[in-house]
C-alpha positions as CSV (number, residue, x, y, z in Angstrom):
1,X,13.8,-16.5,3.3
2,X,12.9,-15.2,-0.3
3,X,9.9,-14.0,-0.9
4,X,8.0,-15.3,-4.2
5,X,5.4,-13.7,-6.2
6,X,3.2,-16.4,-5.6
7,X,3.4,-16.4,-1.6
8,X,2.1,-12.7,-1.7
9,X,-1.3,-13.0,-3.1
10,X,-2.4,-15.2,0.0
11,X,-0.3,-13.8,2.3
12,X,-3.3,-11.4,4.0
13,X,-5.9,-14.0,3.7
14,X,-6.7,-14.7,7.7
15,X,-6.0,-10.8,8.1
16,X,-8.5,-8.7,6.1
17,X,-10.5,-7.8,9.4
18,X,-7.6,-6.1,11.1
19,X,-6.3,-4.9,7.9
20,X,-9.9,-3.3,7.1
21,X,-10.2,-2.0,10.7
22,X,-6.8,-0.5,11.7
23,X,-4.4,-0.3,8.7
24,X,-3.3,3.6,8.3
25,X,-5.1,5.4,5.3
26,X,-3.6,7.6,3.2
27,X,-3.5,11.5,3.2
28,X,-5.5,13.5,1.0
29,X,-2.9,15.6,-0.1
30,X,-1.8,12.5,-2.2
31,X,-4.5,13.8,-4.5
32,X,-3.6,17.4,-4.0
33,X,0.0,16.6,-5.1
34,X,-1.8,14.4,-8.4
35,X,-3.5,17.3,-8.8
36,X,-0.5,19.7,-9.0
37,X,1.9,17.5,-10.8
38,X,0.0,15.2,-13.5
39,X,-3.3,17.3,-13.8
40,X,-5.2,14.9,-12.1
41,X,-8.7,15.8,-13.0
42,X,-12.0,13.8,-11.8
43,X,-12.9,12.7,-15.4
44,X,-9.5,10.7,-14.9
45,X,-10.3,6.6,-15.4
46,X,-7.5,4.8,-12.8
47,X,-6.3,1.6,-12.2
48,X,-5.5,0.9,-8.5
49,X,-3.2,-2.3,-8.7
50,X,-3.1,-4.4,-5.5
51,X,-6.4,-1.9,-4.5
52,X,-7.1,-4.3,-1.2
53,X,-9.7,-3.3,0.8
54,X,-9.5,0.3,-1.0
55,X,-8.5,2.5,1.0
56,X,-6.9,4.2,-1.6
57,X,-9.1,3.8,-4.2
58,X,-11.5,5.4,-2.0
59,X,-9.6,9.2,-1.8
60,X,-9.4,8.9,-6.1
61,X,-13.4,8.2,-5.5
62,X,-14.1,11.2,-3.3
63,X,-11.8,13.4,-6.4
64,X,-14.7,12.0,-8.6
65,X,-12.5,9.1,-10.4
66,X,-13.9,5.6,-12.2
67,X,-11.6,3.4,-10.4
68,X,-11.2,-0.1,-10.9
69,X,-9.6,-2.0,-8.1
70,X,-7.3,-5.1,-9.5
71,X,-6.6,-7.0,-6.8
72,X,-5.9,-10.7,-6.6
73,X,-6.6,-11.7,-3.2
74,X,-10.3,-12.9,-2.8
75,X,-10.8,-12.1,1.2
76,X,-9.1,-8.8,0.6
77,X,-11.0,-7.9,-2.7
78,X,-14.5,-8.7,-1.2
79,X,-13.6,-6.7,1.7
80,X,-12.9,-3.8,-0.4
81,X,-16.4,-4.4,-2.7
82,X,-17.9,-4.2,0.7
83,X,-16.3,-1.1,1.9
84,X,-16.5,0.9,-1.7
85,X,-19.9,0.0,-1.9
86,X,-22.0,2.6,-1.6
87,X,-19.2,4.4,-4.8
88,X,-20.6,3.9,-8.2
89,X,-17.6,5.1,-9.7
90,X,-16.3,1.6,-8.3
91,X,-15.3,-1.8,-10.1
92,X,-13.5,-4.5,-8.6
93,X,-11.9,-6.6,-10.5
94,X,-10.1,-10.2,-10.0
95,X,-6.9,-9.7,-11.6
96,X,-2.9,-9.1,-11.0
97,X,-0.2,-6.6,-11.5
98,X,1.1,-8.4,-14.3
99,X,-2.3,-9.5,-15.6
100,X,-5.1,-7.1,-15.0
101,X,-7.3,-7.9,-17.4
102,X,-8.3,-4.4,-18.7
103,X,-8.4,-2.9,-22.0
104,X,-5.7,-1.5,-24.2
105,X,-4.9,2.3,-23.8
106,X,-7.8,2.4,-20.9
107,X,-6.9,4.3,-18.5
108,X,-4.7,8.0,-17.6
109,X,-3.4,6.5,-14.3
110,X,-2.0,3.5,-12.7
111,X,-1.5,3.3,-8.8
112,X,-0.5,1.0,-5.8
113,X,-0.4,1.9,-2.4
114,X,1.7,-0.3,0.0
115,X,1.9,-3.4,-2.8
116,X,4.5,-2.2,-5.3
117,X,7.2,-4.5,-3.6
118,X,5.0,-7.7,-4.3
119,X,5.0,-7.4,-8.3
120,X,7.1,-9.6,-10.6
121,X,8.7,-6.4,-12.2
122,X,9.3,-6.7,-15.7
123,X,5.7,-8.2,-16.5
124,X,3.2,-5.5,-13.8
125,X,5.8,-2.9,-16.6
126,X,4.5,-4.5,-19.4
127,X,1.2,-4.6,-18.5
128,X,1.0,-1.4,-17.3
129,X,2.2,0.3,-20.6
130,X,-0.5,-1.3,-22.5
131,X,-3.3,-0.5,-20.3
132,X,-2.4,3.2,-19.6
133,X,-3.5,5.9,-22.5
134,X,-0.4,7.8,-24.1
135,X,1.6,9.9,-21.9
136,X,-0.2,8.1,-18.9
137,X,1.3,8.4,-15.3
138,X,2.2,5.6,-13.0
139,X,2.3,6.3,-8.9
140,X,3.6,4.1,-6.0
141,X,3.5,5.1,-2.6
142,X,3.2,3.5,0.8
143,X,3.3,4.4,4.4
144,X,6.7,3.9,6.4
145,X,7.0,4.4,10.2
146,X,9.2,7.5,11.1
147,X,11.9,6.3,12.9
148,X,14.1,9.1,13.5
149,X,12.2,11.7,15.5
150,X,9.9,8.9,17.5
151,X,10.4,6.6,20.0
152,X,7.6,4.6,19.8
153,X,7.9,3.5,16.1
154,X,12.0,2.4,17.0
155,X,10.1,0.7,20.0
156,X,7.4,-1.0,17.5
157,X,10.0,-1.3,15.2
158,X,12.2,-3.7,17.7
159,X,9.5,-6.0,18.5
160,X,8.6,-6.6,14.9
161,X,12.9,-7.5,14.4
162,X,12.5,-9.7,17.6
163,X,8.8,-11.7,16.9
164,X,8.4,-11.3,13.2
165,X,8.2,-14.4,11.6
166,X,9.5,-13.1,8.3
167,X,9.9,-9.5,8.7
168,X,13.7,-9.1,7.9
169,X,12.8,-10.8,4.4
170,X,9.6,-8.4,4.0
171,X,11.1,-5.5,5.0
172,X,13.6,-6.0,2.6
173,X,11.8,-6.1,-0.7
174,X,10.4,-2.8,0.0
175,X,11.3,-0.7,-2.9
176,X,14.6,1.4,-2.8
177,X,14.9,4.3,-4.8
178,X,17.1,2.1,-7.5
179,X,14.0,-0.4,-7.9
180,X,11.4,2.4,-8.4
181,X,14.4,3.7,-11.2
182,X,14.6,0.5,-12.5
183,X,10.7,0.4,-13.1
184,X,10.8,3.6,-15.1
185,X,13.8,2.3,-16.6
186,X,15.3,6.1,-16.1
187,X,15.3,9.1,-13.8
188,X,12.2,10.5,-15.2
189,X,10.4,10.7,-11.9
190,X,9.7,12.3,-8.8
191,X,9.8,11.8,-5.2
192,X,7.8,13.5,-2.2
193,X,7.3,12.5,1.0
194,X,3.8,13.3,2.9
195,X,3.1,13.3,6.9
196,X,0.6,11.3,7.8
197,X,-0.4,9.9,11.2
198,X,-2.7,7.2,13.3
199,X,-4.5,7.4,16.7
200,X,-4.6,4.4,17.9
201,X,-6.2,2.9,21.5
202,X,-5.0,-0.3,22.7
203,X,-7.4,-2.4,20.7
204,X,-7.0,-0.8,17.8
205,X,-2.7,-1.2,18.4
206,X,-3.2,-4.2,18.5
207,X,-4.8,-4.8,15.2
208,X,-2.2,-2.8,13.4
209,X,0.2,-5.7,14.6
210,X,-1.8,-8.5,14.0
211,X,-3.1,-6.8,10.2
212,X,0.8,-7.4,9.4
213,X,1.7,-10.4,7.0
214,X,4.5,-11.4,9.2
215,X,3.0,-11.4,13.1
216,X,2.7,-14.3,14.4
217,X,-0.9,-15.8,15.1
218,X,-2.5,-17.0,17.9
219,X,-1.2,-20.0,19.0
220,X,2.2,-19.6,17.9
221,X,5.2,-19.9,20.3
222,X,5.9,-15.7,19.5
223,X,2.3,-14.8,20.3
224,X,2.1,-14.2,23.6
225,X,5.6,-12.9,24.4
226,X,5.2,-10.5,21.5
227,X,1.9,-9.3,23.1
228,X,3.2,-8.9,26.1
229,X,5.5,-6.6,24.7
230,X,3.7,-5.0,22.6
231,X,1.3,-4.0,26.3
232,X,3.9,-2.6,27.5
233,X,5.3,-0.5,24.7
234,X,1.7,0.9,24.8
235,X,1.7,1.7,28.6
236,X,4.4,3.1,28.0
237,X,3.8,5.7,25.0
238,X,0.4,6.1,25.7
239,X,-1.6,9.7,26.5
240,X,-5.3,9.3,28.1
241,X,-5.6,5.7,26.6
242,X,-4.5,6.4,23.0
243,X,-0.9,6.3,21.3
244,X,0.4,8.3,17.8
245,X,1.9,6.7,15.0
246,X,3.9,8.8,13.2
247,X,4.2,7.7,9.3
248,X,5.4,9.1,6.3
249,X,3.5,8.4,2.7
250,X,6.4,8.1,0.5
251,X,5.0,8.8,-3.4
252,X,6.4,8.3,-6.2
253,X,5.2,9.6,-10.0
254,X,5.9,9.7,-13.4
255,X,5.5,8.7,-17.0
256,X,5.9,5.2,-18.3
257,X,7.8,5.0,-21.6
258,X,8.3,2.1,-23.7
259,X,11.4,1.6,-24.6
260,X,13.0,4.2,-27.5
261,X,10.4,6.7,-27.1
262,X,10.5,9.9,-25.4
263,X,8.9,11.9,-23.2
């Protein structure tokens, strides 16, 4: 099944709750590392592209960052509104990666967290480089499961392979380290990967299923096997009710360049 641009910006609609509630943040040393390598500075206007219900415009807004959240997904933009409320530093706006609807030359940073693999490429680049002020930075990250070292994400990651709807075709627009290349249109960038983690009871395992774009919902045939399974993966990980889910933040950064100008 291929994935369109189109599909993605309804695709979390009936899922905001359980994305709200039990999606994994991201780490503050995201900001520490922004920090270190771009001179992030709190006085720093950013752009968080596909910002959802902001969780990571919210560690930009504890640095003491104007942030405006572009996000095109109604449910999933008033759900951020309502969670960055109480930030005055915070504006939502109803826009897209390839249309944000921002000024020229407005802002030192452009980021997405965990939506980098939904953008229509050529035209979120464009539209980056003429909202970002000269010698602007660009980051993409997202949280991937650790498969290696933990047998509960290869376990998780089995029952998503066997009752995903469409997870083959999801998992496979993730970004490889030749898309995020292609982006910057050289190698001009860097790569870090950052632990992070999630404690999770059995309520709150289950939302991080159901908060995916490709579980099946109640009343489909995959349902109730799938949460059957996914009981018994928890029995069986779990330590005094709660289970660990070992992620890593994979970040990328670096500075957008039009085309024949240098760094």
């Amino acid at each position: 099944m291929q994935m369109t641009f189109a599909d993605a910006k309804q695709r979390f609609s009936n899922r905001v709750a359980d994305y709200a509630r039990y999606r994994p943040g991201y780490p503050p040393a995201v900001v520490d590392l922004l920090r270190s390598e771009c001179n992030l500075r709190p006085g720093h206007v950013i752009a968080d592209i596909g910002s959802g219900t902001g969780l990571l415009s919210e560690l930009f807004l504890q640095n003491g960052n104007r942030v405006f959240g572009v996000e095109p997904n109604e449910a999933m933009r008033q759900a951020g509104e309502e969670h960055l409320a109480s930030y005055d530093g915070f504006t939502s706006i109803n826009g897209s990666a390839e249309a944000t609807t921002l000024s020229n030359a407005s802002v030192e940073f452009v980021a997405a967290a965990q939506a980098f693999h939904w953008f229509e490429p050529r035209a979120a680049r464009r539209e980056f480089l003429r909202i970002l002020k000269p010698r602007g930075w660009f980051v993409v990250l997202w949280n991937d499961r650790r498969m290696e070292e933990a047998q509960l994400t290869r376990d998780y990651e089995g029952l998503l392979e066997r009752f995903g709807i469409d997870y083959k075709s999801v998992k496979d627009s993730y970004p490889e380290v030749q898309n995020i290349r292609d982006f910057f249109e050289s190698d001009d960038f860097v790569a870090r990967d950052l632990p992070n983690s999630q404690i999770l009871d059995w309520e709150g395992f289950r939302g991080r299923l159901r908060s995916s774009s490709f579980a099946p919902t109640e009343g489909h045939p995959n349902y109730a096997p799938m949460m059957a399974e996914l009981e018994r993966i928890f029995r069986a990980h779990q330590r005094d009710g709660r289970v660990r889910m070992e992620y890593f933040t994979r970040t990328y950064f670096g500075q957008l360049h039009a085309a024949g100008t240098e760094s």
